[in-house]
C-alpha positions, 0 to 999 in steps of 0.5 A, spaced: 480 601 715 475 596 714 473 599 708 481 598 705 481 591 708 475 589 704 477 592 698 484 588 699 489 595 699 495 594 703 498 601 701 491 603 705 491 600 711 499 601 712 496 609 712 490 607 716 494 604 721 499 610 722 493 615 723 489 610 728 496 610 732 496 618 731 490 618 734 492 614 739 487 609 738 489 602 743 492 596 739 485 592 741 481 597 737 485 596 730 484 588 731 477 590 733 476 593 726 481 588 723 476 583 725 470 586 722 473 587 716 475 579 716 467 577 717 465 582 712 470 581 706 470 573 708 477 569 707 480 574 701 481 578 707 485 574 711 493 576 707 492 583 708 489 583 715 495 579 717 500 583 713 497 589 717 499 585 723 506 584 720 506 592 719 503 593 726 509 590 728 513 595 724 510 601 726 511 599 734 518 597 733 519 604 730 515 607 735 520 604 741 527 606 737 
């Protein structure tokens, strides 16, 4: 994910995203490596992480429809 993040792809990180949560990764640990991305890509970085947050938001909404 922090790869996708650096590299600026949102259809990326939405599938990276997905798997972290199949895997059952906790939320803390996507904003963990959310994060790492953000200090290795810099400032360019910090619309796609805060779409990820935005489609985080998405996933959990459906995950508790």
């Amino acid at each position: 994910m922090v790869a996708s993040a650096v590299l600026r792809c949102d259809d990326c990180i939405t599938y990276h995203l997905v798997r972290c949560g199949e895997e059952g990764w906790k939320r803390e640990e996507v904003i963990d490596a959310l994060n790492v991305a953000l200090i290795v890509g810099g400032s360019i970085t910090i619309p796609h992480v805060r779409r990820a947050f935005a489609r985080m938001r998405e996933i959990d909404a459906l995950k508790n429809s």
